[in-house]
N, C-alpha and C positions, 0 to 999 in steps of 0.2 A: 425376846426370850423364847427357846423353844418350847412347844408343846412336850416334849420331851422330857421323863423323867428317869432316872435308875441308883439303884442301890448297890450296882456290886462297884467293888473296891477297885483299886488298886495295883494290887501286892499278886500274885499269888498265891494259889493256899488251897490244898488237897484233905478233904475232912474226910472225903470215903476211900476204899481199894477203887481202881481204875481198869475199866469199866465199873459204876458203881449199880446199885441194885435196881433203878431206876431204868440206867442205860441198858443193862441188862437185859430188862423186861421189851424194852422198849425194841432192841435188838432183836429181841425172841419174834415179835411181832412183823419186823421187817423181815425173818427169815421166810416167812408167811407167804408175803405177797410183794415183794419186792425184787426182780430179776437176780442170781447169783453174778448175772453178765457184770453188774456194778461190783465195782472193788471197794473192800474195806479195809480203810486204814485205820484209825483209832476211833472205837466204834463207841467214844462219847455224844451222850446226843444233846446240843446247843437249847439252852431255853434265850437266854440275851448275852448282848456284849456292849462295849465300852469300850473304845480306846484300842488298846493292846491285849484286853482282858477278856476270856470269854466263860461265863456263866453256864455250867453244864447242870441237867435237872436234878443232880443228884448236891447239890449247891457246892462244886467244887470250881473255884476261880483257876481259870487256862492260859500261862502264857503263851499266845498265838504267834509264831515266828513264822507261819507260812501265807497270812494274808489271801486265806481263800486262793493260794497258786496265783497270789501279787493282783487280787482284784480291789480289795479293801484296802491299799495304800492311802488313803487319807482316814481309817482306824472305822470303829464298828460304831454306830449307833451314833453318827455325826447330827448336831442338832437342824444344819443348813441342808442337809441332803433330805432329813427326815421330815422336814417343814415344806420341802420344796416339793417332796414325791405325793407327801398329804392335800396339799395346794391341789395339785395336777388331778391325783383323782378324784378331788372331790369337785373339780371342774369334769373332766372326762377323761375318760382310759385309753379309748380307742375311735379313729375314725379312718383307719390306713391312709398314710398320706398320699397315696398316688388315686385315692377318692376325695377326700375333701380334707385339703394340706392341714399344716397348723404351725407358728410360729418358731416354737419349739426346736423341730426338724433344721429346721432352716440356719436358729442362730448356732446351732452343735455345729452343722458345717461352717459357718465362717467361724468358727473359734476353732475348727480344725483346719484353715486356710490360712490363717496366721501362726497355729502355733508347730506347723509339720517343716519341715527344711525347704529353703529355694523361697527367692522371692517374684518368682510367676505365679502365674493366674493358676488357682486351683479351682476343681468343684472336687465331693465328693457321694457317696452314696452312703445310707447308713442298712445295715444288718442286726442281727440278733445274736450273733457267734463269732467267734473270732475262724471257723471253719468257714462260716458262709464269708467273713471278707475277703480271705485265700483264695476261696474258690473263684468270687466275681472277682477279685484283682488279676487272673489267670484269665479269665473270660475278657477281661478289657484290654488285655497283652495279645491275646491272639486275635482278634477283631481288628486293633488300632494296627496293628504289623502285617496280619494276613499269611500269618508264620503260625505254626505247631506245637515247637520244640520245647517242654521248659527245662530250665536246668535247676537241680537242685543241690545240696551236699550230703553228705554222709554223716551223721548223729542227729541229721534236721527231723522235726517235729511240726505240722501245721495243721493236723486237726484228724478226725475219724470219719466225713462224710467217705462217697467212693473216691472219688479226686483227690482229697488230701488226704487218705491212706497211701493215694501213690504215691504224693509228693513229702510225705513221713519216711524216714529211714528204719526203723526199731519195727521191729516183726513183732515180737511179743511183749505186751498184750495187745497192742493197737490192729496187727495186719493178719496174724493167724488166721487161716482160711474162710476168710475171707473176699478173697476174690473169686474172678478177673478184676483189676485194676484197671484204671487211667489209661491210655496209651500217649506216647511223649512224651514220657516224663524221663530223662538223662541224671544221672546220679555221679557228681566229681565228686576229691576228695575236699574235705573242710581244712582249713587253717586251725591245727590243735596244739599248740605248742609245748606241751606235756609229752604229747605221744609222736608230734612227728622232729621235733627240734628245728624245723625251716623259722626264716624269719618270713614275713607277710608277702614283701614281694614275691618272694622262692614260690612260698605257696599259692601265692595268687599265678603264676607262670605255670608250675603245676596243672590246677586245675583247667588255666585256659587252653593250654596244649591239648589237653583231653577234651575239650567243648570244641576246637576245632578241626580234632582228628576224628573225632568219633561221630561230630554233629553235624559239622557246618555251624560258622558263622551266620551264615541267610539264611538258615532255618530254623533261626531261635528265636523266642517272641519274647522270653523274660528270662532273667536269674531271678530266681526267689531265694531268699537268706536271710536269716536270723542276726542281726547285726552282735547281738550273745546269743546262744544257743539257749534254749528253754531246758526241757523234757531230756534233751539229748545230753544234758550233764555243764550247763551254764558254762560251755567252753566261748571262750572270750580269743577270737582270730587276733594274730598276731598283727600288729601296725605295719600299715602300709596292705592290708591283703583285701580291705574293702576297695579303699581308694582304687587300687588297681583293679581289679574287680568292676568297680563304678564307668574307669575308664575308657576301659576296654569295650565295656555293653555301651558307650555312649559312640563309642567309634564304629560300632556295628549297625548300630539302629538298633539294638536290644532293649527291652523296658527293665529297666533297675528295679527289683518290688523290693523293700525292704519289711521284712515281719514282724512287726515291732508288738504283737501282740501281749507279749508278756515282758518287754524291756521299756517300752512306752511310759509315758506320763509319770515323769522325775524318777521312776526307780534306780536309774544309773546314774541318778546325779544332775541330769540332765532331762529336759522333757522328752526327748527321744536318744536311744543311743546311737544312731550313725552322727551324732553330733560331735562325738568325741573327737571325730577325726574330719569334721566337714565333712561328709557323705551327702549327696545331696540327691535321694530316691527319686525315681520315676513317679512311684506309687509307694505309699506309706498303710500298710496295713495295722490298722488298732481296735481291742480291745478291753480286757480285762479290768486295769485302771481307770479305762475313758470313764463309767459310772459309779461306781462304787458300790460295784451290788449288784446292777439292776443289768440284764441284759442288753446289749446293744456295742455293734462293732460298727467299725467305721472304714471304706476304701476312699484316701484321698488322695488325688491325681493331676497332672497334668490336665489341665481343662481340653488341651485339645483330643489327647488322650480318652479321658473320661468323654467329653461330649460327642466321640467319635459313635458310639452306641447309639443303637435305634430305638427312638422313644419304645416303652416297654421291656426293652431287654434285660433293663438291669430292677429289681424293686424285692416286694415279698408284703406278704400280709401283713407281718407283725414288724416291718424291720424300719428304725425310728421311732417306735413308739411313743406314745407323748409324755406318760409314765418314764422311762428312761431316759429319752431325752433331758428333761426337768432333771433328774438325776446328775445327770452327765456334766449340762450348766453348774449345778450345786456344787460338785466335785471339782469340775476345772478352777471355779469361784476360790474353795478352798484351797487348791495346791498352790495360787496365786497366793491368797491370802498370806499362807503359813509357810510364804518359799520353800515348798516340801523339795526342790532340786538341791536346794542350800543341805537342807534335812538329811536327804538320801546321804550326801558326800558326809557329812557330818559323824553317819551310821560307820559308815565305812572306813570311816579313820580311826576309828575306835574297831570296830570289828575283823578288819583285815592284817592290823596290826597282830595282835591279839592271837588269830588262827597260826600264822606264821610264828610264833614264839610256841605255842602247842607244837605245831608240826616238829621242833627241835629234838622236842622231847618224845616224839608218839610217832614212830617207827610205819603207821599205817598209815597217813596222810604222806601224800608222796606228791598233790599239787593243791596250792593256795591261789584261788582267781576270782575275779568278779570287779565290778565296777560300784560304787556306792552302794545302793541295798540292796543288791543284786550279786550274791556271793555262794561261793561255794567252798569245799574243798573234796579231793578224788582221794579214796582209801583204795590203796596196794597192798599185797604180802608184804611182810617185811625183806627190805632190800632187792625191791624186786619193781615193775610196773604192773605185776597182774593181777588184775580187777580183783577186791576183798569186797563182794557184793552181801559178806554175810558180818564184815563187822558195821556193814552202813546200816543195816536191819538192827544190831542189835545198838546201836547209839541211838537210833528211832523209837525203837522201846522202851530203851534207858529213859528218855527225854520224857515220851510220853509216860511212864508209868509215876516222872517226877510232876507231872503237870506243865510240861513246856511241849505245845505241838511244833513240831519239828518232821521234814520231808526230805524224802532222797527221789532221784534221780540218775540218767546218766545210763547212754546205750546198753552199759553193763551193771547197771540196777548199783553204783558204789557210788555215788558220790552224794552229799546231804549238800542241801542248798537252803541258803537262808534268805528269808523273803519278809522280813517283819513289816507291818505297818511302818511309817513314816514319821507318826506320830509314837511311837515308842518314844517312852520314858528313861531317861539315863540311869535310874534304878532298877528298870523294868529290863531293859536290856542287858545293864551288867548281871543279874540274876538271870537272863536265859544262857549267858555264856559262860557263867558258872555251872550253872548244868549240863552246859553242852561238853565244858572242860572236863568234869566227873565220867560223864559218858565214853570221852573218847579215851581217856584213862582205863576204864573199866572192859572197853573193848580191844584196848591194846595189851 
């Protein structure tokens, strides 16, 4: 039995106006002392959660469809995560493990050595960010090669340090002056099948003409890609354009990194998305889903790859932690447990169906894509492809002022993406898509 107790429901269920007087207050107080540099989206402020439900101080219960941007996939306030993180510190919090190791560390990697693609010898390193695993996966491609060059695509998204600003595509808000940048970093086009109409191969020929015209072959140490795209509008490359992709960098001596930071650990259905299609990465970069909460990413690698590194090269004070680690065990535990990959596809038969019969009817969805809980759809002018970034704002609004968090996305700020926990409820869910079906009504 957990230690674990909570009261809120269920259901849904909005008792005050949104922002309520609480959050309000609470607002006022953030505008105080908290940087304007941080973005506000629906400026309810969390007391607990549950499940799919989140408790705001004002007691109005939150259908949550964006899973903390797909970190909470196994749902909020889990009793095995919550017992497990309890355990840990009430043993100890911290020791860095490159001073005095601890078990913990250790078993995250072998349960990230079995469950990433390829059945070679893996090691990995673990982090704090899904930016610092980008970073040192990019550090382990250019050491292990003795190459420069990285290539990236166009709508790609990998994090806000200086390095993966370069290798982010989207100016605003993430790169605005911000610089100098990264140097190295090559930018082809993505596999968009919305926007360019190529089938995979096409696409993947495409961009590789461009990495050998512009780059060289021998001077690239990695592709980094998003096996879906996150940030850059959950665009899902057309089959056959990874594979090729894969190919190609395995015929060059290129490191394959795939970015699995926010497609990772069952949200497509699968524990990783390059599985869809057999991809079998170089370097598999994770985090979000790895803990359920708690920070901590993960680079895992070819062992000869990874152990190519000079003792100290790779580590960080906080990265491992034994707190997240315990986390991260608790959560892979659970997605095991509750076959959340079954789950994910589960979502997706029910959700993807659904969108496309909207789209019929609602002239401003112009593409339906995603993979299991991993879903979007792109709002256009009507009759037209060009970006309606101001009815994805107001379906966000709509959603949020009904009490369903809901997020948009997508290099041109139009596409809503839906990311719910895993553990959503078939009532819980039918009622976010009822809302979400009013909203795109009301904005069309």
């Amino acid at each position: 039995m957990s230690s674990t107790t909570s009261s809120i429901g269920t259901e849904r269920k909005v008792v005050t106006e949104l922002p309520g007087p609480k959050s309000r207050e609470l607002h006022a107080r953030r505008s105080a002392v908290v940087s304007s540099g941080l973005s506000q989206g629906f400026p309810v402020y969390i007391e607990r959660g549950e499940g799919a439900i989140l408790l705001d101080v004002d007691g109005n219960q939150l259908l949550d469809l964006g899973s903390g941007i797909a970190v909470v996939s196994i749902g909020h306030n889990v009793p095995a995560l919550v017992d497990a993180v309890s355990a840990q510190v009430a043993a100890f919090t911290h020791t860095c493990f490159m001073v005095t190791p601890y078990e913990g560390y250790v078993k995250v990697c072998e349960e990230l050595a079995q469950l990433t693609p390829g059945d070679f010898a893996k090691t990995s390193a673990l982090f704090n960010s899904g930016a610092e695993a980008v970073e040192n996966a990019v550090k382990v491609a250019r050491l292990a090669t003795g190459r420069q060059a990285i290539i990236v695509f166009d709508h790609a998204y990998h994090g806000r340090t200086n390095l993966t600003m370069a290798l982010t595509s989207k100016n605003m808000p993430y790169k605005d002056h911000f610089g100098p940048f990264a140097p190295e970093i090559y930018r082809v086009p993505m596999s968009y099948p919305f926007r360019d109409g190529l089938d995979g191969p096409a696409a993947a020929a495409r961009a590789i003409s461009q990495i050998e015209s512009q780059v060289g072959a021998t001077n690239v140490a990695a592709i980094l890609i998003e096996p879906i795209q996150g940030e850059g509008g959950f665009v899902v490359p057309a089959d056959g354009f990874l594979p090729a992709l894969s190919e190609w960098a395995r015929a060059n001596g290129v490191v394959f990194i795939a970015d699995e930071i926010q497609s990772g650990f069952c949200r497509t259905g699968d524990w990783f998305a390059v599985n869809h299609e057999g991809v079998i990465p170089d370097i598999v970069t994770t985090a979000k889903g790895l803990a359920g909460g708690m920070p901590l990413a993960g680079v895992t690698g070819r062992a000869e790859l990874m152990n190519a590194v000079h003792e100290g090269g790779l580590g960080g004070t906080y990265g491992g932690n034994p707190v997240a680690t315990a986390a991260a065990l608790a959560t892979i535990s659970t997605m095991r447990d509750l076959d959340l990959p079954a789950r994910a596809r589960a979502i997706g038969d029910v959700v993807l169906p659904r969108l496309r019969g909207l789209a019929q009817d609602a002239p401003i969805i112009g593409d339906v894509r995603g993979r299991g809980a991993m879903i979007a759809f792109e709002l256009v002018k009507p009759g037209t492809t060009e970006p309606h970034a101001a009815a994805a704002k107001s379906i966000v609004n709509y959603c949020n002022q009904q009490g369903v968090i809901a997020l948009s996305c997508g290099t041109y700020g139009n596409v809503i993406r839906l990311l719910p926990p895993l553990v959503i409820t078939e009532p819980q869910l039918e009622d976010g898509l009822g809302v979400l079906a009013d909203a795109i009504h009301a904005a069309s």
